[in-house]
MARZA-356282 format. One record per atom (N, C-alpha, C): atom name; residue number from 1; y, x, z. Coordinates in Angstrom, 1 decimal. Layout:
<nodes>
{'CA', NUM, {Y, X, Z}} ...
</nodes>
This chain:
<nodes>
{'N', 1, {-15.2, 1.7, -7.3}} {'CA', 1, {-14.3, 1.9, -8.4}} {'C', 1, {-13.5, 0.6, -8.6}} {'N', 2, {-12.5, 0.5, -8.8}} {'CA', 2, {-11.3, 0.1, -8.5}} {'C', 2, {-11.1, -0.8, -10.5}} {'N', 3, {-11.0, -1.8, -10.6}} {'CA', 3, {-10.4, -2.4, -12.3}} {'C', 3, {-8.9, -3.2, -12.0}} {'N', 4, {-8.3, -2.6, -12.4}} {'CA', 4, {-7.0, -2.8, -12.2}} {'C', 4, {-6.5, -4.1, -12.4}} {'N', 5, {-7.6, -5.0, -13.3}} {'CA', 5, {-7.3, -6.4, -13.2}} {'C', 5, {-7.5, -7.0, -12.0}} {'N', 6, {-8.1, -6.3, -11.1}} {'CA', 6, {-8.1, -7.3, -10.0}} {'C', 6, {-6.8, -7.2, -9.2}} {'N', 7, {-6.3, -6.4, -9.5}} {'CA', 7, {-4.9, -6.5, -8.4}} {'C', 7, {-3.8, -7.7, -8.8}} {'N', 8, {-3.6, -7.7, -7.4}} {'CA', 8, {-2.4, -8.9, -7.9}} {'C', 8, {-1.2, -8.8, -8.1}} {'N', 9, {-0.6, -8.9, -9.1}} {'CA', 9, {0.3, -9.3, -9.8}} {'C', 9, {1.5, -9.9, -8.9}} {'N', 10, {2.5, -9.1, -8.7}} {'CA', 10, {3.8, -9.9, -8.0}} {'C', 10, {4.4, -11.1, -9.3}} {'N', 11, {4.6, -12.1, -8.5}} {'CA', 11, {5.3, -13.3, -9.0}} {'C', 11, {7.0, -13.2, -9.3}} {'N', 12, {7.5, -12.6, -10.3}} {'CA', 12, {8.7, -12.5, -10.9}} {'C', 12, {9.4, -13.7, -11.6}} {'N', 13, {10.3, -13.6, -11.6}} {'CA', 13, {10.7, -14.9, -12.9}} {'C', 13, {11.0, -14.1, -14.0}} {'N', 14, {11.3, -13.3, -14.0}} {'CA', 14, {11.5, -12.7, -15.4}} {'C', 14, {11.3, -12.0, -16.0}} {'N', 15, {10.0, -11.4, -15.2}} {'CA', 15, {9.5, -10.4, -15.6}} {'C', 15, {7.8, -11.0, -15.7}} {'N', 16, {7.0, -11.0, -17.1}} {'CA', 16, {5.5, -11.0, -17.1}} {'C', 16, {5.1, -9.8, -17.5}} {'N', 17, {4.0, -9.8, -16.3}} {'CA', 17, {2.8, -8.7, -16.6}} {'C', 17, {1.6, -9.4, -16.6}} {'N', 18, {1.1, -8.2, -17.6}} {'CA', 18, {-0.4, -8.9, -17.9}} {'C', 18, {-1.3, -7.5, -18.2}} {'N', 19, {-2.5, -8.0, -18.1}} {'CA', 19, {-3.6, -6.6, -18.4}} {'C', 19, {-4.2, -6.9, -19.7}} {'N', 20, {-3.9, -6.2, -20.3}} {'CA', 20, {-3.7, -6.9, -21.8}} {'C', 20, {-5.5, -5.6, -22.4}} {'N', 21, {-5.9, -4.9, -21.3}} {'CA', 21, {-7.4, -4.3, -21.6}} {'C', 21, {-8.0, -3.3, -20.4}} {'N', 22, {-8.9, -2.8, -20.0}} {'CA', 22, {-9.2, -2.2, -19.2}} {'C', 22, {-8.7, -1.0, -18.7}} {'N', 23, {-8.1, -0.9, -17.5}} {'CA', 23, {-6.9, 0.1, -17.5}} {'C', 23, {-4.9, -0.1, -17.9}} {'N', 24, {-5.0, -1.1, -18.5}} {'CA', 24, {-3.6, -0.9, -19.2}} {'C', 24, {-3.1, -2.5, -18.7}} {'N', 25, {-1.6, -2.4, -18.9}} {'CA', 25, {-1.3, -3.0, -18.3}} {'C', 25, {0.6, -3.3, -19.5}} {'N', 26, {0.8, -4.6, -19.4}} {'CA', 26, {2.0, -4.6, -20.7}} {'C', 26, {3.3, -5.5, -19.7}} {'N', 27, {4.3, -5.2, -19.8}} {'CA', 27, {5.3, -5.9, -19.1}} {'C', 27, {6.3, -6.7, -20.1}} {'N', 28, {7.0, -7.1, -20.0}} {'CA', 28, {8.0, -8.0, -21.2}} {'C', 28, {8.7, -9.0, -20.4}} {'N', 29, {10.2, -8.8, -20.8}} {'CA', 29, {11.4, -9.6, -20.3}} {'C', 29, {12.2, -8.3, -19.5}} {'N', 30, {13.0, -8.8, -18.6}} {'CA', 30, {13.8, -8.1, -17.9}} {'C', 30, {13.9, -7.7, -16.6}} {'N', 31, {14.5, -7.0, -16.4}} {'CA', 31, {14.5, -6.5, -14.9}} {'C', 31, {15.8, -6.4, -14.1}} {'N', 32, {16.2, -7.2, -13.3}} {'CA', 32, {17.8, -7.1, -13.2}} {'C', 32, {18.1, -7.6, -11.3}} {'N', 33, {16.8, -7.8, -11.1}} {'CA', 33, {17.3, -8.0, -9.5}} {'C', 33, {17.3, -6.6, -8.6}} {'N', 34, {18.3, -6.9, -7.7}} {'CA', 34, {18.8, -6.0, -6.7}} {'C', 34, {17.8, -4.4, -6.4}} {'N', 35, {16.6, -4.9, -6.0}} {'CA', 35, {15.5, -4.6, -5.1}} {'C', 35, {14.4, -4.8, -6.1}} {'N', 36, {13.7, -4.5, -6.7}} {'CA', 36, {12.4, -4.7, -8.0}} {'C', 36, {11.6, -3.6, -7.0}} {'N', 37, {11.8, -2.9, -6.2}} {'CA', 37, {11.0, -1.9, -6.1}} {'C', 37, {9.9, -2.5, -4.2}} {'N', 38, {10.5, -3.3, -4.2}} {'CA', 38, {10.6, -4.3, -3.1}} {'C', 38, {9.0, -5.3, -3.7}} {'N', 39, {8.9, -5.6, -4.9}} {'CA', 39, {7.5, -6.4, -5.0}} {'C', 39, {7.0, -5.3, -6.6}} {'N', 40, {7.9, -4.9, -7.5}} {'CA', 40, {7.3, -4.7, -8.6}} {'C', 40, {7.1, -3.5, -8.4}} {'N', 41, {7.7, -2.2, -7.9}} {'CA', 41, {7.3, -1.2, -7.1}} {'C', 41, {6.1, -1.1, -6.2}} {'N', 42, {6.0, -1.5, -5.7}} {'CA', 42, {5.3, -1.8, -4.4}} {'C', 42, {4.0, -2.0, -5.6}} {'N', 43, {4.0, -2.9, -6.8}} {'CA', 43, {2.7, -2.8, -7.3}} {'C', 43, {2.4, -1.8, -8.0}} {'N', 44, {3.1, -1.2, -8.3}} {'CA', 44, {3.1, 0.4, -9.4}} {'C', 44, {2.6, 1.2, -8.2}} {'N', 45, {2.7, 1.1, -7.5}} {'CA', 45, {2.7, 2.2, -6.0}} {'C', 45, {1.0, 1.8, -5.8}} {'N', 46, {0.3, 0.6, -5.8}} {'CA', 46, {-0.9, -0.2, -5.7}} {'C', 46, {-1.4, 0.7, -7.0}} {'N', 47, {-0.8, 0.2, -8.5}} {'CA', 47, {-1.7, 0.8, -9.5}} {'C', 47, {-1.7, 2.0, -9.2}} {'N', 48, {-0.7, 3.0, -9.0}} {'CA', 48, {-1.2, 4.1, -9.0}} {'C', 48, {-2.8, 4.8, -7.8}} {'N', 49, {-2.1, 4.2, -6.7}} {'CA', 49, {-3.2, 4.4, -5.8}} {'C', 49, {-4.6, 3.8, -6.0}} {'N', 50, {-5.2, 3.1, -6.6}} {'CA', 50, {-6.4, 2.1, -7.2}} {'C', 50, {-6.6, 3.3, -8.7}} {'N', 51, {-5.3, 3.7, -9.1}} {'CA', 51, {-6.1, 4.8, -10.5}} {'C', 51, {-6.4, 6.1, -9.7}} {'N', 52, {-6.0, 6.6, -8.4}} {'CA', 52, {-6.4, 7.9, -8.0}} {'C', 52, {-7.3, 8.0, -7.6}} {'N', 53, {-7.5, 6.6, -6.7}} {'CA', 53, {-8.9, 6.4, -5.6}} {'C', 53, {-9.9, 6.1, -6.7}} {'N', 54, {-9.6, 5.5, -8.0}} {'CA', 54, {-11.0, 5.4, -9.1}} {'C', 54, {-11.1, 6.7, -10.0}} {'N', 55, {-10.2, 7.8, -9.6}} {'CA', 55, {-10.3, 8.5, -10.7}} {'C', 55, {-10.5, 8.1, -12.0}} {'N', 56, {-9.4, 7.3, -12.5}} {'CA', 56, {-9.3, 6.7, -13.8}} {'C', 56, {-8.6, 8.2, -14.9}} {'N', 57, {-9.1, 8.1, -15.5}} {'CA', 57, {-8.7, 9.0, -16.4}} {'C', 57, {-6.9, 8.6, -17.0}} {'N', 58, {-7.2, 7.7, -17.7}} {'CA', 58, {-5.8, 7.3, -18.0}} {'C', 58, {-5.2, 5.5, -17.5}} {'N', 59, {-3.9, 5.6, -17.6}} {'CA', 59, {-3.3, 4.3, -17.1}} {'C', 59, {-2.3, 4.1, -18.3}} {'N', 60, {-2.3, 2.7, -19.1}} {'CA', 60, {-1.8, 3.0, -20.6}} {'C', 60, {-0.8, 1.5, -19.4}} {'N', 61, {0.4, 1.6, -20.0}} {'CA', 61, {1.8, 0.6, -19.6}} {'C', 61, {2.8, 0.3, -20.8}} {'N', 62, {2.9, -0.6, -21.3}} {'CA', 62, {3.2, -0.8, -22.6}} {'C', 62, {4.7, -1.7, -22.2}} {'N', 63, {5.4, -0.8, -22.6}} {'CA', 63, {7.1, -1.7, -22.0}} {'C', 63, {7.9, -2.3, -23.2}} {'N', 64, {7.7, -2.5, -24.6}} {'CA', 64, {8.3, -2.7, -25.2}} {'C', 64, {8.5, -4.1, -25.7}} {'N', 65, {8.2, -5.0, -25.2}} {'CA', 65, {8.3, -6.3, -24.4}} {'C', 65, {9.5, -6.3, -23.7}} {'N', 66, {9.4, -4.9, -22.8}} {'CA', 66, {10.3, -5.7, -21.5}} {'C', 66, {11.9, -4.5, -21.9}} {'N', 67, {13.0, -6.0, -22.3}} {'CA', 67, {14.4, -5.5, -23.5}} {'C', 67, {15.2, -4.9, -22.4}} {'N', 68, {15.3, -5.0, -21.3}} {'CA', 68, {16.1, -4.7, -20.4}} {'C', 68, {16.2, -4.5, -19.0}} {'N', 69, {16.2, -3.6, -18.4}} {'CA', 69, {16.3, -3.0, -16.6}} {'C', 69, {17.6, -2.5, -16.4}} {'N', 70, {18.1, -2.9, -14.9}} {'CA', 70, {19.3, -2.0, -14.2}} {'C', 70, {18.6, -0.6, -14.0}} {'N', 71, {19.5, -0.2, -13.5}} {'CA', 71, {19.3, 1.1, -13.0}} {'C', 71, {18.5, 1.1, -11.6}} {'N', 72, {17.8, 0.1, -11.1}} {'CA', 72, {17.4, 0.4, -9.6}} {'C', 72, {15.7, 0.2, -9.8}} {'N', 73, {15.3, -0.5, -11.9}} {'CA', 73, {14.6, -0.6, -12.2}} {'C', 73, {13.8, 1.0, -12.8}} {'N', 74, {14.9, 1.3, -13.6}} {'CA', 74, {14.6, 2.5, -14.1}} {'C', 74, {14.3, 3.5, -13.1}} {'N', 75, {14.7, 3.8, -11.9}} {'CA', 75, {14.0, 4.2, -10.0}} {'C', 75, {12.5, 4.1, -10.0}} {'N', 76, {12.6, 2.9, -10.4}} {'CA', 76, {10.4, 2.7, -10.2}} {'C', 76, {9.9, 3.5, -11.2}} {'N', 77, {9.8, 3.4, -12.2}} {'CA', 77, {9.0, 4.5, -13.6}} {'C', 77, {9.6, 6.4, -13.1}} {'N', 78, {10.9, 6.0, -12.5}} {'CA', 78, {11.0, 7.8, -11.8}} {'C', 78, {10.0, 7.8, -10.8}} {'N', 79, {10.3, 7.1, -9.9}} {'CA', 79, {9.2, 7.2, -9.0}} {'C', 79, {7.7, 7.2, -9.2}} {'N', 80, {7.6, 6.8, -9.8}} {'CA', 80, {5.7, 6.4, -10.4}} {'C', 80, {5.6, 7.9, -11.2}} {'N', 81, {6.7, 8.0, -12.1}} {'CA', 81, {6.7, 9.6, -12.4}} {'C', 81, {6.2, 10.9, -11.2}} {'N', 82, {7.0, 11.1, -10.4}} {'CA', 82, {7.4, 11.5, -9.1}} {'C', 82, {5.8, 11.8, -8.2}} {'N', 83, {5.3, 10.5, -8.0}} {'CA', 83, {4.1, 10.0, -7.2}} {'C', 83, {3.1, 11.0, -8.1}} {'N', 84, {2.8, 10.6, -9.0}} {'CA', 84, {1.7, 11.5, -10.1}} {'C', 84, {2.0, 13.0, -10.2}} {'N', 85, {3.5, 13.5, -10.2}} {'CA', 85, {3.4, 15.1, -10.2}} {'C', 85, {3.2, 15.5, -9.1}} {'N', 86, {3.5, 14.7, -8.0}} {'CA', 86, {3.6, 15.2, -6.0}} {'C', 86, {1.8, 14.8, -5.9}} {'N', 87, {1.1, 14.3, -6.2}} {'CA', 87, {-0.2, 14.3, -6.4}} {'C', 87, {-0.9, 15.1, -6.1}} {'N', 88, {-1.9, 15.0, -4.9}} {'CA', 88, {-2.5, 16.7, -4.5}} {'C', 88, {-4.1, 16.5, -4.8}} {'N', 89, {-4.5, 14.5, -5.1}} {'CA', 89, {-5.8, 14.9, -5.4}} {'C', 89, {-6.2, 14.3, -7.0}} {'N', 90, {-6.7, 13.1, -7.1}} {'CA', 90, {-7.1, 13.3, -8.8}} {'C', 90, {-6.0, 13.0, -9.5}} {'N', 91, {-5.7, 13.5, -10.4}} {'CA', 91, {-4.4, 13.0, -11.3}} {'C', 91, {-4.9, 12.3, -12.9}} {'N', 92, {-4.6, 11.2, -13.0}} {'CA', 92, {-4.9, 10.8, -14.5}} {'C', 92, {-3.4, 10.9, -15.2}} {'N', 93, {-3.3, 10.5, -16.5}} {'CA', 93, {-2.7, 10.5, -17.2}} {'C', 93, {-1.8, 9.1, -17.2}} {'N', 94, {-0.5, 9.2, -17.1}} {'CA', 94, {0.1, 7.7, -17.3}} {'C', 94, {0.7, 7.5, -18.8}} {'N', 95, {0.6, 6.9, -19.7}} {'CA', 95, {0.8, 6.7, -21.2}} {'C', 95, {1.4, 5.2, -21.0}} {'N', 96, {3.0, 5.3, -21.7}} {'CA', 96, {3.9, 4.6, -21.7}} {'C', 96, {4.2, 4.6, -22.9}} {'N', 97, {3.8, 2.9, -23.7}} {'CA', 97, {4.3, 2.7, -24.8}} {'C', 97, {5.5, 2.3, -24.9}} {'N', 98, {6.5, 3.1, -25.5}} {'CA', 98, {8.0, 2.0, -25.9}} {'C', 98, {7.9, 1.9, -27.0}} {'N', 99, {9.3, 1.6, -27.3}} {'CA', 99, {9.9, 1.1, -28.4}} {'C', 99, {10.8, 1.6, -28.7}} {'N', 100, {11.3, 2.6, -29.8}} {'CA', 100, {12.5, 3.2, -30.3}} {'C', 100, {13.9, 2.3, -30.4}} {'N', 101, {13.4, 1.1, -30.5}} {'CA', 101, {14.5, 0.3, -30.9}} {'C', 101, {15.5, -0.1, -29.7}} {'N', 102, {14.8, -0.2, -28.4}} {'CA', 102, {15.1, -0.5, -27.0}} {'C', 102, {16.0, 0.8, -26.7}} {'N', 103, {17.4, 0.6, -26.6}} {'CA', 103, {17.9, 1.8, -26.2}} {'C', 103, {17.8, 2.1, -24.4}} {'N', 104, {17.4, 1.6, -24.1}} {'CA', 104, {17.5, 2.2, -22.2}} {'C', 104, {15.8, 2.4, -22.1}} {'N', 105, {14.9, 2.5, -23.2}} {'CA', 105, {13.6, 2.9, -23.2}} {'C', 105, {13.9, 4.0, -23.9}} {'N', 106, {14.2, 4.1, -24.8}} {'CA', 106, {14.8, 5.7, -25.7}} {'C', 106, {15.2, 6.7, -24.7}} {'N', 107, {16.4, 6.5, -23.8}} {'CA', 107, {17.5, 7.4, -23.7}} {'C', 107, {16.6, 7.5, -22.2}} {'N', 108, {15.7, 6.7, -21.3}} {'CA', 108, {15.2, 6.8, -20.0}} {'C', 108, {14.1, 7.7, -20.4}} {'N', 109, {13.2, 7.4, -20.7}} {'CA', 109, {11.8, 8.1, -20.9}} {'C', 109, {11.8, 9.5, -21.7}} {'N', 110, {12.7, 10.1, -22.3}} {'CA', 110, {12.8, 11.2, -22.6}} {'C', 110, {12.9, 12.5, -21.9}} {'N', 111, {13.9, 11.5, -20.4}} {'CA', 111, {14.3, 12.3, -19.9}} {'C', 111, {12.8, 12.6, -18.8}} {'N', 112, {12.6, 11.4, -18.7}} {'CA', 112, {11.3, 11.1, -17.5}} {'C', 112, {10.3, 12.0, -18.1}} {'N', 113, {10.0, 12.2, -19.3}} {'CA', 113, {8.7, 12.9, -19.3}} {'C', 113, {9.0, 14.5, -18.9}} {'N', 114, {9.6, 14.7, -18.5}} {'CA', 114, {9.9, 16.8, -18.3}} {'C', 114, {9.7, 16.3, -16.7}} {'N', 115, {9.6, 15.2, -16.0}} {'CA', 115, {9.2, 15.0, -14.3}} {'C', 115, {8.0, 15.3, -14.0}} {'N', 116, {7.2, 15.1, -15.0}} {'CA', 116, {5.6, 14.3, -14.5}} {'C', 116, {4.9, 15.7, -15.5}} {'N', 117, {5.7, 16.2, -16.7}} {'CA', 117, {4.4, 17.3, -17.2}} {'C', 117, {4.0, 16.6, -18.1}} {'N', 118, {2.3, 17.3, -18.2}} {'CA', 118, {1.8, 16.7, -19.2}} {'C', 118, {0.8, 15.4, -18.6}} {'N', 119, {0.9, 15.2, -17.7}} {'CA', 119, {0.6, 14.0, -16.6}} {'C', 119, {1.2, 12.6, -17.6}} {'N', 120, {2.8, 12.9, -18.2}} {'CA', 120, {3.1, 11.4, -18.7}} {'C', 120, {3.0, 11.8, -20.0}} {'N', 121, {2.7, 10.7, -20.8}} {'CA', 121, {2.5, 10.7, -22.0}} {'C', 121, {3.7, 9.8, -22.8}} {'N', 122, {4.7, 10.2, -23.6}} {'CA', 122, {5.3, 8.6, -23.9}} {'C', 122, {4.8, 8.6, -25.5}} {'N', 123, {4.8, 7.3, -25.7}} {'CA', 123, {4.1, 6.8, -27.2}} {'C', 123, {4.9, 5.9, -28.0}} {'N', 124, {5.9, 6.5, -28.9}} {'CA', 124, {7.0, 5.4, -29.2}} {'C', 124, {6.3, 4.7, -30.5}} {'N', 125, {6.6, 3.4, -30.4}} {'CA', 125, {5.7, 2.7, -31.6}} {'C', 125, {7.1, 1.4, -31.6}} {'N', 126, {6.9, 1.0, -32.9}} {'CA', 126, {7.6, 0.0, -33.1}} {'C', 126, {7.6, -1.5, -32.4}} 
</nodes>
């Protein structure tokens, strides 16, 4: 069984993640380079595969920290969406805290949850 704090963590500048409890995982700052999907993908792609292989029930990601992503950012949370519904063996739940206040968390994840089902959860909190 697989604890998600042991994975490692890509080294961003401007983006921190941290495992802020077992299973969950919180981001904060921004996302604006070219290619994110290149190290910060690539670890969403890790967490997912570490929650299937542990059959983790749920995976809680708390973005309301992180004020701002391009569009090549917003690609990875489709994708991570995408991965979980194309899913042929255990599926947990992915639970994404935003923030109403964050308009590219508002106007993104609304659309994202009709991808993934009842698979994503989004949880808007202040």
């Amino acid at each position: 069984m697989t604890n998600l704090e042991t994975l490692k963590r890509p080294d961003l500048p401007t983006v921190k993640i941290e495992f802020t409890q077992a299973n969950s995982l919180k981001l904060s700052g921004t996302i604006t380079s070219k290619e994110p999907d290149k190290s910060l993908g690539a670890f969403f792609r890790t967490v997912h595969d570490a929650a299937v292989s542990s059959h983790l029930q749920e995976v809680r990601i708390d973005l309301r920290g992180l004020t701002f992503v391009n569009s090549s950012a917003i690609r990875m949370f489709i994708d991570w969406a995408m991965w979980l519904s194309n899913e042929q063996g255990h599926r947990y739940r992915l639970r994404v805290v935003t923030s109403p206040q964050v308009t590219w968390q508002r106007v993104s994840f609304s659309t994202l949850a009709h991808l993934a089902g009842e698979h994503l959860v989004i949880e808007r909190t202040p």
